[in-house]
C-alpha positions as CSV (number, residue, x, y, z in Angstrom):
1,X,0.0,0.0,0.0
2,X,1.1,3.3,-0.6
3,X,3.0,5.0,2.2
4,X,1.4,8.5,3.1
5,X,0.8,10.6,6.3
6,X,-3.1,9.7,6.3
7,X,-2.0,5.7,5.5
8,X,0.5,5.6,9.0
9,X,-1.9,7.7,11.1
10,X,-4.5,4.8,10.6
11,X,-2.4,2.5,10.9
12,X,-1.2,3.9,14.2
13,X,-5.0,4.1,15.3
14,X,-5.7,0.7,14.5
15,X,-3.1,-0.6,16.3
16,X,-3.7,0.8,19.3
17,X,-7.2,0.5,19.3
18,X,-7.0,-3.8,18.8
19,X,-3.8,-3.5,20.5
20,X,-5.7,-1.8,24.1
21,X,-8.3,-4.6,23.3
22,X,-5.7,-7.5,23.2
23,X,-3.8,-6.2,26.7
24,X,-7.3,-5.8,28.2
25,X,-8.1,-9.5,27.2
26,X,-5.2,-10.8,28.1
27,X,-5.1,-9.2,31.3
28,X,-8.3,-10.4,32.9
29,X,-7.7,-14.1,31.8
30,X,-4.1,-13.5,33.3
31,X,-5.4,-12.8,36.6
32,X,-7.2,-16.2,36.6
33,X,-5.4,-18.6,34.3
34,X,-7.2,-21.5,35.7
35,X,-10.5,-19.9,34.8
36,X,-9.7,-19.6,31.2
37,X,-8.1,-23.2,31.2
38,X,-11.6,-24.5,32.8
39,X,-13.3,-22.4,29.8
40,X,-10.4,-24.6,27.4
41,X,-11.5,-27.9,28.2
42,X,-15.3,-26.7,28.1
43,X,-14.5,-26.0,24.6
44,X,-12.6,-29.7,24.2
45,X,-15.8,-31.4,25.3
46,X,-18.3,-28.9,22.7
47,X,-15.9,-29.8,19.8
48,X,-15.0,-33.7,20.5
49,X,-17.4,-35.9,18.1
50,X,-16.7,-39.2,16.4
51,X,-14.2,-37.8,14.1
52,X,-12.2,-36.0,16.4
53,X,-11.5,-36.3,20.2
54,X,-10.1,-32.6,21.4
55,X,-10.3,-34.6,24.8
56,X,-7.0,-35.9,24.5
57,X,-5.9,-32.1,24.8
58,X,-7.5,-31.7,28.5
59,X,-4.5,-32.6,30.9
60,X,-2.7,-29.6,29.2
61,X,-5.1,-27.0,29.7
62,X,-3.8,-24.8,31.9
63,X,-0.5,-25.0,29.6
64,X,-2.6,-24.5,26.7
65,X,-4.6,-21.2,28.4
66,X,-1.1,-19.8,29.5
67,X,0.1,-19.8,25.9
68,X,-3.2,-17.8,24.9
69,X,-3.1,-15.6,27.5
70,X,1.1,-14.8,26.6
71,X,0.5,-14.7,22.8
72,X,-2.7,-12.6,23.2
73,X,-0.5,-10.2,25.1
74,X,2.6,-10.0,23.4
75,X,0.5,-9.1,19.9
76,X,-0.9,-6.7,21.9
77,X,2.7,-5.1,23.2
78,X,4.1,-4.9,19.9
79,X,0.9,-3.4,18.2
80,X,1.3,-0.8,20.5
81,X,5.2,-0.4,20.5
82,X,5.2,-0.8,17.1
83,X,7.9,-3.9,17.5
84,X,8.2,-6.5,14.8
85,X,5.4,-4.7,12.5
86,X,5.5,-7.6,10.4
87,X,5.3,-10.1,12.2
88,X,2.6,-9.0,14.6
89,X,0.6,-8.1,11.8
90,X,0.5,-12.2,10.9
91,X,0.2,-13.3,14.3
92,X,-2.7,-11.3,15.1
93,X,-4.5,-12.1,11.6
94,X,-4.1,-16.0,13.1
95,X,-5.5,-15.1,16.6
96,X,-8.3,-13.1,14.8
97,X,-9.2,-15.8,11.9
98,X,-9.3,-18.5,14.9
99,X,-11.0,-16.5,17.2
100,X,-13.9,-15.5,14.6
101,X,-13.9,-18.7,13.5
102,X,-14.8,-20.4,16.9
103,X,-17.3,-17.7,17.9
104,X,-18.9,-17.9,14.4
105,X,-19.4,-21.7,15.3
106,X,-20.9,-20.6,19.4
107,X,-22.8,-18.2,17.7
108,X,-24.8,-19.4,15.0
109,X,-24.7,-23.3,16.4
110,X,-26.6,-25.2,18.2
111,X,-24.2,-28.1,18.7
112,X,-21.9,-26.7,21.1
113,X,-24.0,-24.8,24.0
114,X,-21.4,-22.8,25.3
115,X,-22.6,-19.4,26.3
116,X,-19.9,-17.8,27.2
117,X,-16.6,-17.6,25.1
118,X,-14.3,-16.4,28.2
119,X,-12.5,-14.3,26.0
120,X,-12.6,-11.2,28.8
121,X,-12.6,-13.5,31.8
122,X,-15.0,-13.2,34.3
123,X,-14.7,-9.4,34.1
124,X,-16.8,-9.2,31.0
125,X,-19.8,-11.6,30.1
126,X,-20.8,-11.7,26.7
127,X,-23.3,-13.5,25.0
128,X,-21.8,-15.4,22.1
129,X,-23.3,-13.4,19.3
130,X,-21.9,-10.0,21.3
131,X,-18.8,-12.0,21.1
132,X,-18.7,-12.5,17.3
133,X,-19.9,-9.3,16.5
134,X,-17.1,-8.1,18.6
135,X,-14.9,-10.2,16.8
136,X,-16.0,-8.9,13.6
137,X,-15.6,-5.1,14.3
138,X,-11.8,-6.1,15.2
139,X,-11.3,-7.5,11.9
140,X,-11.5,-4.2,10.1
141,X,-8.2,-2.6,11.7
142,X,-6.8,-5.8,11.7
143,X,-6.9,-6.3,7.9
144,X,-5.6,-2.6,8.0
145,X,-2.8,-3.4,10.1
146,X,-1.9,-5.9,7.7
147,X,-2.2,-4.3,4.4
148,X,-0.2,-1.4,5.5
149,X,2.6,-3.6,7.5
150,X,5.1,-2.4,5.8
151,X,4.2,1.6,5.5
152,X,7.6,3.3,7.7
153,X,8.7,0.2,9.5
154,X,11.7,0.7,10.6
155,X,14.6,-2.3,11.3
156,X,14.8,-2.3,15.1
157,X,15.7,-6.1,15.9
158,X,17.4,-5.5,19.2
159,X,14.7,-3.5,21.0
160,X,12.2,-5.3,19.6
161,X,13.8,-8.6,20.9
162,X,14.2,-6.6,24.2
163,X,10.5,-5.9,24.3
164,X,9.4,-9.3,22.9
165,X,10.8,-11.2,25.7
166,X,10.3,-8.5,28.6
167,X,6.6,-8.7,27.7
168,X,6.7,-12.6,27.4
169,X,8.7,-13.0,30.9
170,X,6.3,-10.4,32.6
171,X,2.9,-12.7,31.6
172,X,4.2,-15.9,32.1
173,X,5.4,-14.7,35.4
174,X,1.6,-13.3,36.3
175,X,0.1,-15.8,35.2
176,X,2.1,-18.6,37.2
177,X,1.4,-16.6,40.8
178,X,-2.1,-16.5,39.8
179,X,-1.9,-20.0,39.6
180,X,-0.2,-20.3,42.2
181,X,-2.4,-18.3,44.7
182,X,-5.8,-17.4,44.6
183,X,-6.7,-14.6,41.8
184,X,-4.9,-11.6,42.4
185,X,-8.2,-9.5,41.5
186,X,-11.5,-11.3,42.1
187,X,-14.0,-10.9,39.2
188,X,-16.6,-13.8,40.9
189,X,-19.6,-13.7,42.9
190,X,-17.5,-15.2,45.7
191,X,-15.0,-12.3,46.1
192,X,-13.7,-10.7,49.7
193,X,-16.4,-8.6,51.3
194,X,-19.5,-10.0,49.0
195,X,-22.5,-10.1,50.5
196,X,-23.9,-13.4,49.8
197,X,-27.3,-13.4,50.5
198,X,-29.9,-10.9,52.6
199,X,-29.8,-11.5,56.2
200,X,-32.7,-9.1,57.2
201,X,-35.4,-11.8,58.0
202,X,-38.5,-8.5,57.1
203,X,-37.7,-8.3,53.2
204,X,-39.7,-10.9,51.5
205,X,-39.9,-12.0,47.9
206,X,-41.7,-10.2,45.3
207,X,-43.7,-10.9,42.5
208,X,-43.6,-8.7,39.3
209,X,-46.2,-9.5,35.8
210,X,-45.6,-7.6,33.2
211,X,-48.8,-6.9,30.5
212,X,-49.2,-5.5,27.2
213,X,-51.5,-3.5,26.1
214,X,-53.5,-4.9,23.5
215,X,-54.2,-2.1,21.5
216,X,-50.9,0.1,21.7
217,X,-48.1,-2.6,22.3
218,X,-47.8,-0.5,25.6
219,X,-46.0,-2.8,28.2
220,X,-45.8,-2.2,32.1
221,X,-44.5,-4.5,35.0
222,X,-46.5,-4.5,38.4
223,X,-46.0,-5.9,41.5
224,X,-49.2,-8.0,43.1
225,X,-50.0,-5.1,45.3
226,X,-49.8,-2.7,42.2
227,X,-51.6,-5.3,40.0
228,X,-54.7,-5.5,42.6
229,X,-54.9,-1.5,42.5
230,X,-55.1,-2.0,38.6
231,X,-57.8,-4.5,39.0
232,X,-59.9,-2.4,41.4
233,X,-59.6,0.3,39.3
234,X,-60.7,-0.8,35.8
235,X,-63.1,-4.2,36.1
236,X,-62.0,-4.3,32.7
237,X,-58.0,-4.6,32.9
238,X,-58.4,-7.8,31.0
239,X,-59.8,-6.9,28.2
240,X,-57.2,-4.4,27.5
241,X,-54.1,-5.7,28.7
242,X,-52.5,-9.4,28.3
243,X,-49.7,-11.1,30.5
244,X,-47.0,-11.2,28.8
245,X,-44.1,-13.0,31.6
246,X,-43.7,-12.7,35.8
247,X,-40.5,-13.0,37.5
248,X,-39.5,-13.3,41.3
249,X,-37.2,-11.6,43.4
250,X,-35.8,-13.0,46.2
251,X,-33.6,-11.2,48.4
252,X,-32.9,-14.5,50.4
253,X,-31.4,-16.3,47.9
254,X,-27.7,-16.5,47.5
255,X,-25.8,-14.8,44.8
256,X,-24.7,-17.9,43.6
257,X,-26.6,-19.4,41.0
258,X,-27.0,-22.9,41.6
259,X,-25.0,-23.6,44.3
260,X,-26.0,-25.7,47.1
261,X,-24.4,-27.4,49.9
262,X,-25.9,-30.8,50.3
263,X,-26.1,-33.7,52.7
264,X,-25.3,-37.3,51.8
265,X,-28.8,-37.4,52.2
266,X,-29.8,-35.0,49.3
267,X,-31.1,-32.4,52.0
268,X,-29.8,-28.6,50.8
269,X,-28.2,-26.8,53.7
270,X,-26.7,-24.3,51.7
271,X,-29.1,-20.9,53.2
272,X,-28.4,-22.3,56.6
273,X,-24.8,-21.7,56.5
274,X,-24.6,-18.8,54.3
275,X,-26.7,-17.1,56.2
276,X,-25.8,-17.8,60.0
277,X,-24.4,-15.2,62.5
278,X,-21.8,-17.7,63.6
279,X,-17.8,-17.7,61.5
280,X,-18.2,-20.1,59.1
281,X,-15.2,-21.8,57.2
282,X,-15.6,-23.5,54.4
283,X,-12.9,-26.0,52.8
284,X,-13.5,-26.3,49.1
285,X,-12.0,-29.5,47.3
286,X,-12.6,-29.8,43.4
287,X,-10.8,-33.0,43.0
288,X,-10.0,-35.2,46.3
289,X,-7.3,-37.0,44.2
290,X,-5.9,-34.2,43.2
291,X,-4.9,-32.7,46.5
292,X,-1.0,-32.4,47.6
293,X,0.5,-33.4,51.2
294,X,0.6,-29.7,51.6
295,X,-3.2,-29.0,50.9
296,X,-3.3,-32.2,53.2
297,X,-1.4,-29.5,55.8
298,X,-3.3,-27.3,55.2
299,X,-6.9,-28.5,55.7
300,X,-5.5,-30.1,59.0
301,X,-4.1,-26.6,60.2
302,X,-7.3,-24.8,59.2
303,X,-9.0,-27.1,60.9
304,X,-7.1,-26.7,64.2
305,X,-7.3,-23.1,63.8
306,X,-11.6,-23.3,63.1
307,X,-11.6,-25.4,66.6
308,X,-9.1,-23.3,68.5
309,X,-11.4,-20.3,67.7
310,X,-15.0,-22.1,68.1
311,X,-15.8,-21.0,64.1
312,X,-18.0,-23.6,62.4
313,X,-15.7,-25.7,59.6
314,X,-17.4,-27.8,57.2
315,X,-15.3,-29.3,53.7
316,X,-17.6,-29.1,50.5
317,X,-16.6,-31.1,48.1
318,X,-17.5,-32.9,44.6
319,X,-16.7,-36.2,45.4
320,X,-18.7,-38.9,46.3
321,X,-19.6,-39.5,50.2
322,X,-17.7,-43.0,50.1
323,X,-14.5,-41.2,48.5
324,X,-15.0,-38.4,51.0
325,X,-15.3,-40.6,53.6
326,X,-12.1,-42.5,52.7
327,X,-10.5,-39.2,52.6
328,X,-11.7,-38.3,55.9
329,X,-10.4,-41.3,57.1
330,X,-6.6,-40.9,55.3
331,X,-6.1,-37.4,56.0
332,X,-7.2,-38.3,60.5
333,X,-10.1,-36.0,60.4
334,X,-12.8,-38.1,61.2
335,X,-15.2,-35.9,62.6
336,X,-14.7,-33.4,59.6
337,X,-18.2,-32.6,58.3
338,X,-18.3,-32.6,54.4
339,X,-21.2,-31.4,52.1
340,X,-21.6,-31.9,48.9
341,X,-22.0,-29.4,45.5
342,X,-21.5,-29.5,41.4
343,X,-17.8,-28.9,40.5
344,X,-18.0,-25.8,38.7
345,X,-19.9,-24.0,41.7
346,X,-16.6,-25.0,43.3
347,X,-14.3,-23.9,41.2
348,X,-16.3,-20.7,41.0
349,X,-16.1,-20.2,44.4
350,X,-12.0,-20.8,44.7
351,X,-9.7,-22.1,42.0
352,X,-7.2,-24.0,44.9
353,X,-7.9,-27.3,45.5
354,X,-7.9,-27.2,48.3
355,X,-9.2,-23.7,49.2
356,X,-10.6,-22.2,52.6
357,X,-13.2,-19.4,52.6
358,X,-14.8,-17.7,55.2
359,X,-18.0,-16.3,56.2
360,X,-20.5,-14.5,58.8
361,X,-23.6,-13.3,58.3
362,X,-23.5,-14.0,54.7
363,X,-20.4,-12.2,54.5
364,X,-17.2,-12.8,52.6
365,X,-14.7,-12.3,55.1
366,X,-11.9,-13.7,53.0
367,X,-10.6,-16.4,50.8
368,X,-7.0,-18.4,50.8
369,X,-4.8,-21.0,48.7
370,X,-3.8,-23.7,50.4
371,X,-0.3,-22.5,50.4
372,X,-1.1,-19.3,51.8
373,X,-3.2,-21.2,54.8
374,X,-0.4,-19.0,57.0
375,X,-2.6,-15.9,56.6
376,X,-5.4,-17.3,57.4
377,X,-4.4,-19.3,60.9
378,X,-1.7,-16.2,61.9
């Protein structure tokens, strides 16, 4: 393409715009690595059929999202420094062709059921035809980028090598303490000084209907109170308005959809502990066979520290009740009581396997990896 003033200014733009975008991304799934892993191996099951079996792929997911999450932000370093023009320029066309790609398929199939891509973390949900169209609008200055590659690209090989592996030494580095602790910014329900659920036993649930008008389109949503007054007021209401949907409110539920804490029993005790007075500790455990000697450590130290300070402890866990029990047994806590909820509520509520969180008065009072148990028990 021609090289001009009007032809780099554009080019700057564009760069910087996808560029801002691409640190963004790469940032939020950097803070949770694991998250974006769990979101990899979602996307193994959706695309495994009888021809081919991505399955094979899942015991390398979290190496697998921490080479996304480093390419995604090394394009965006050197679109914004302007290092290795060219190169970017083809690396980010690959990212974008893939990425569009795969959300074309979420999108505008049936098949896979995944609705939500992950490509902002859980910072930014997005539906996944927002996330094609989002996709789509980035493919413009990326084109741009790489039609006018070449326009006053200057030969800088040693500071762009400096910058290519500054920017590549920085993620991997982020991304292996978020690993290795518990997010370093908490973008889920189950985040330090969340309120869980209501604790003030006067707010009820409420019902809401919302009607349509029949002969303007004119919609409104009433509570029951308000739809009574509408009744006493016009005998005729129903001739002139249809019900269209009604929706609840509950201010007692917990902002957690889906989770529960269950006996081996099936009986849901989840409300009950969220929403007691008393300190409340919760163990989490994802995968029993998956825990280390020093998460074994740790659950026995947090433990001893629940019981030194009379706090409630209880381990919630996806296992079955016989494995749990065995655990109980091999780890000498046999008194430990263990509940029982779906995996991904788990790892939702803390990526560490194991993980302690604690509560009162459907409070989050605060959340720690097992290897940072110290802070907890100090």
């Amino acid at each position: 393409m021609k090289d001009n003033k009007t032809i780099y200014i554009i080019n700057v733009v564009s760069r910087w715009f996808v560029g801002l975008v691409f640190l963004f991304s790469s940032f939020v799934k950097g803070v949770d690595p694991l998250g974006t892993a769990y979101k990899i191996e979602e996307y193994f099951a959706a695309w495994s059929g009888s021809v081919l079996n991505f399955q094979v792929f899942l015991p390398m997911s979290t190496f697998i999202a921490v080479a996304l999450i480093v390419c995604e932000f090394l394009v965006g370093v050197l679109l914004l420094t302007g290092a290795f023009r060219r190169l970017s320029a083809w690396l980010l066309c690959a990212m974008m062709l893939f990425f569009t790609v795969s959300t074309a398929l979420d999108a505008f199939s049936t098949t896979y059921g995944i609705s939500d891509c992950g490509c902002f973390g859980d910072a930014v949900k997005l539906t996944p035809l927002q996330t094609f169209l989002k996709n789509v609008v980035l493919d413009i200055p990326m084109l741009y980028i790489l039609l006018t590659r070449n326009v006053r690209r200057r030969r800088r090989t040693e500071r762009d090598t400096i910058i290519t592996l500054l920017a590549t030494a920085l993620m991997v580095f982020f991304c292996i303490y978020n690993i290795n602790n518990e997010p370093c910014i908490d973008f889920r329900p189950w985040k330090k000084g969340a309120q869980m659920m209501n604790t003030d036993p006067n707010l009820k649930a409420e019902s809401f209907t919302t009607y349509e008008n029949i002969a303007t389109g004119e919609q409104m949503e009433l509570t029951t109170a308000q739809l009574m007054e509408q009744y006493n007021a016009d005998p005729a209401f129903e001739e002139h308005w249809k019900w269209v949907s009604s929706r609840v409110v509950d201010p007692n539920e917990i902002a957690a959809p889906g989770f529960s804490m269950m006996d081996s029993e099936g009986n849901d005790y989840a409300v009950d502990f969220i929403s007691s007075p008393d300190t409340l500790v919760i163990a989490t455990i994802h995968h029993l066979d998956k825990v280390k000697p020093r998460g074994i450590e740790a659950l026995q130290a947090a433990y001893a520290y629940a019981a030194q300070h009379n706090y409630v402890f209880v381990l919630l866990t996806a296992a079955l009740p016989e494995a749990a029990d065995a655990f109980k047994q091999e780890i000498e806590l046999p008194d430990l009581e263990v509940y029982y909820a779906d995996e991904k509520a788990i790892e939702t509520m803390l990526r560490s396997n194991p993980g302690f969180i604690m509560l009162q008065d459907a409070k989050v009072l605060g959340k720690w990896h097992y290897r940072n148990i110290d802070k907890m028990t100090k």
